[in-house]
N, C-alpha and C positions, 0 to 999 in steps of 0.2 A: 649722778652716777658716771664714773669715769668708762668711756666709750671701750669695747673691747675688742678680740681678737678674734677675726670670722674666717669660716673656709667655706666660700662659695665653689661648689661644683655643679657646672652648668655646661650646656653643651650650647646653647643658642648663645650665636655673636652679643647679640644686640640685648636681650634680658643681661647679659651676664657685666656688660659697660655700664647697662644702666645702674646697677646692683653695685656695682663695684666702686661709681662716680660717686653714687649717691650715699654710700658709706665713708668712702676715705674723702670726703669733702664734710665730714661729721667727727671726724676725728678717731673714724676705725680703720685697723690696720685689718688689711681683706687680702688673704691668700688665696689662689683661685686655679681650679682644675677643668679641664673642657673634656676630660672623660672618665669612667669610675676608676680602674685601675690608680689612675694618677689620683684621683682623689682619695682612693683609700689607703696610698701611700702616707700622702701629707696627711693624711687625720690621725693614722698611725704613727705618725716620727715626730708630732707637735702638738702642743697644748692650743687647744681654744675654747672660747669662750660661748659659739654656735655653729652648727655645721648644716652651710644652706644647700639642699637636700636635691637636684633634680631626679625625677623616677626616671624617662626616659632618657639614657645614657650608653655612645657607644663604649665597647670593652666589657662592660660591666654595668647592670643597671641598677636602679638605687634601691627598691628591694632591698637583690643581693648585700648592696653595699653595705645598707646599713644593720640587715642580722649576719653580716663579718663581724661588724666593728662590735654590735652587741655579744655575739655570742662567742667571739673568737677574740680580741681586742679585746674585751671588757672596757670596752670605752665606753664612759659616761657621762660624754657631753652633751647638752643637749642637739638634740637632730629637731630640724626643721625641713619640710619637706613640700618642695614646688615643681607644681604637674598642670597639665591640665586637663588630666583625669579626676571628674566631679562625681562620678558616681556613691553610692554609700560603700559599695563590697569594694572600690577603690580606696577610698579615707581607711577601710577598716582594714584592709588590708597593708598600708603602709603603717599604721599604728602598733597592727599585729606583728610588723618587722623593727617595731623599736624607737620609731618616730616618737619625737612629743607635741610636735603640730603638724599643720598641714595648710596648708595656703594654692587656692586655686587659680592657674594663669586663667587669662590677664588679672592681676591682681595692683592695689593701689600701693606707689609704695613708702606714702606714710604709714601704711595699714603695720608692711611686713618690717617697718621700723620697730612701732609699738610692739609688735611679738617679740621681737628679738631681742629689746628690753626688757620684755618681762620674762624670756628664757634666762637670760644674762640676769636678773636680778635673782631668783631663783639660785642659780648655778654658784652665785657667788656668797648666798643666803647664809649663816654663818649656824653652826646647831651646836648645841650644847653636850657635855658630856654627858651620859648614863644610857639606862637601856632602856625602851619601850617593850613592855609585856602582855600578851592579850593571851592566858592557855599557854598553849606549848609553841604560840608565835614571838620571836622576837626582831628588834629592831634597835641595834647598836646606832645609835646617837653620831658616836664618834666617827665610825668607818662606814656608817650605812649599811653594813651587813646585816641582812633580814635569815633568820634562819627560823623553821618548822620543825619543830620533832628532831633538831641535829641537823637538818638535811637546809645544805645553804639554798637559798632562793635568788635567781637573779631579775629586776624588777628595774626598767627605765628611769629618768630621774624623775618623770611625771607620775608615774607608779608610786614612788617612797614618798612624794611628796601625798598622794592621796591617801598611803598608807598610814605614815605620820600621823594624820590630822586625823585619821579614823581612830587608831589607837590612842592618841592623847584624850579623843571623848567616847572610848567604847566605855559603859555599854550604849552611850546615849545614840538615838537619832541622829546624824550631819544631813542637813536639805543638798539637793543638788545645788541650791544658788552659794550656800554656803563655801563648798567645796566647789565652785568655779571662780567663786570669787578669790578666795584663800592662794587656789591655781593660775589662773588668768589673770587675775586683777581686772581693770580696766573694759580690756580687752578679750569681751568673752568669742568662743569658740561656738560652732555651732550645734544644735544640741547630739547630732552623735558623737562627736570628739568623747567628750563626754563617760558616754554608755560605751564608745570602746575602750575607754581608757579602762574601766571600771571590771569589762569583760576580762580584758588583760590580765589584770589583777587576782581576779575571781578564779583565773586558769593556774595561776602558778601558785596561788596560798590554797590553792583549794581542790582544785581537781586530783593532784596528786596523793590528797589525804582521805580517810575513811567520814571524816565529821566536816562539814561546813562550818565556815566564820563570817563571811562574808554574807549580811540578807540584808534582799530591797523590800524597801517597805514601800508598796505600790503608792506611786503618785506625791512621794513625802520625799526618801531618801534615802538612804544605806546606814547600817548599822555593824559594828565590828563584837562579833562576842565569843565569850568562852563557850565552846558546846558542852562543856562537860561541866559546867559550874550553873549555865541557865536552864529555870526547868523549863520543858518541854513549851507547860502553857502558859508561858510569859511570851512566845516565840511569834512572830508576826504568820 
C-alpha cells in the first residue's frame, strides 16, 4: 500500500515530532497543526488520506473540531482521535462526534501505524456501482449516499462501512467478530469502539423513524431488516 497523506493536529511539542518523524521517515507526507482552528482550516482546504485527531486543543477543541468537519464540511475522511482521556463516556463521546477510532496517550507507535493503515485502506477501498436496499433504506454504492424514507442520512465512514456489510447480508445475523474483522482487520479495537460505533448508527437510521431496522441479537450480533416485510415472530 502506497504510504498516504496525514494531517496531524496536536498541540504537544514532543507527541507531535515524534508522529511526524515517524511517518515521513515511512514515506508519509504529514501536515501538521498545533491548534484546532489551524487545524480545521487545513482539513477544510485539502485532501487526505487521516486526520490524527487530538481532544485537548487550544482555539478549538477536537470535539468541536471534528462535528465541524462532520456536520458542516461534510468531510469524510477518516478521523482518528488521540487523548488521554480513557474513560468509556470519553471513547463514546469522541465516536459520538464523528471519530472512527480512538487511541489512548501514551500510546505505542507501531500500534497507531497499524490503525492508520487500516483507516487509509478502507478510505481508499474501491466500491462498486448500484444500490444497496433494506425497506425503505438505501445505500448508493457509488456516492455513498444513505437515504431513509427520502430523508438523506449523514453516517461516518466507519458507519457506511458497517452499514454496507449489514445490508449486503440482511436478513441474516453478522457476529460482532465478524464486523470487527471486516472493520479493523488485524487490528482490533476495544470492545466499546464497537457498540459505539453501532449505537451511532442505530441513532441515525433509526431514531428518526416510526419502525426499527436495526436489532441485537443478545450475545451473537446484529441483524439489518425490513420491519415491514419481517413478521413479528421471526423477530429476536
Amino acid at each position: 500500500m502506497q504510504p498516504g497523506h496525514l494531517l496531524l493536529i496536536e498541540d504537544h511539542r514532543d507527541i507531535a515530532e515524534m508522529v511526524y518523524e515517524h511517518f515521513e521517515r515511512r514515506g508519509y507526507a504529514v501536515d501538521y497543526a498545533g491548534d484546532g482552528l489551524t487545524g480545521l482550516h487545513l482539513a477544510v482546504c485539502n485532501a487526505y488520506d487521516v486526520i490524527l485527531l487530538d481532544l485537548m486543543l487550544p482555539g478549538m477543541d477536537g470535539i468541536d473540531l471534528c462535528e465541524k468537519l462532520r456536520k458542516e464540511a461534510r468531510c469524510t475522511t477518516p478521523i482518528l482521535m488521540l487523548t488521554a482521556r480513557d474513560t468509556v463516556q470519553d471513547k463514546i463521546g469522541g465516536l459520538n462526534a464523528g471519530a472512527d477510532d480512538y487511541l489512548v496517550k501514551p500510546f505505542d507507535i507501531q500500534e497507531l501505524e497499524a490503525r492508520v493503515r487500516a483507516l487509509i485502506r478502507r478510505h481508499r477501498s474501491e466500491v462498486s456501482p448500484g444500490l444497496l436496499q433494506v425497506g425503505d433504506l438505501t445505500l448508493d454504492l457509488a456516492t455513498l449516499r444513505v437515504e431513509r424514507s427520502g430523508v438523506s442520512l449523514e453516517l461516518t465512514p466507519t458507519a457506511l462501512k458497517i452499514l454496507k456489510m449489514l445490508m449486503n447480508a440482511s436478513p441474516r445475523l453478522v457476529t460482532r467478530e465478524e464486523i470487527e474483522r471486516e472493520v479493523w482487520g488485524e487490528t482490533l479495537p476495544d470492545s466499546d469502539t464497537l457498540r459505539s460505533h453501532l449505537y451511532n448508527l442505530r441513532k441515525v437510521i433509526d431514531k428518526p423513524f416510526a419502525k426499527s431496522m436495526l436489532v441485537t441479537v443478545q450475545s451473537l450480533g446484529y441483524r439489518l431488516i425490513d420491519p415491514d416485510a419481517e413478521a413479528p415472530a421471526n423477530r429476536p
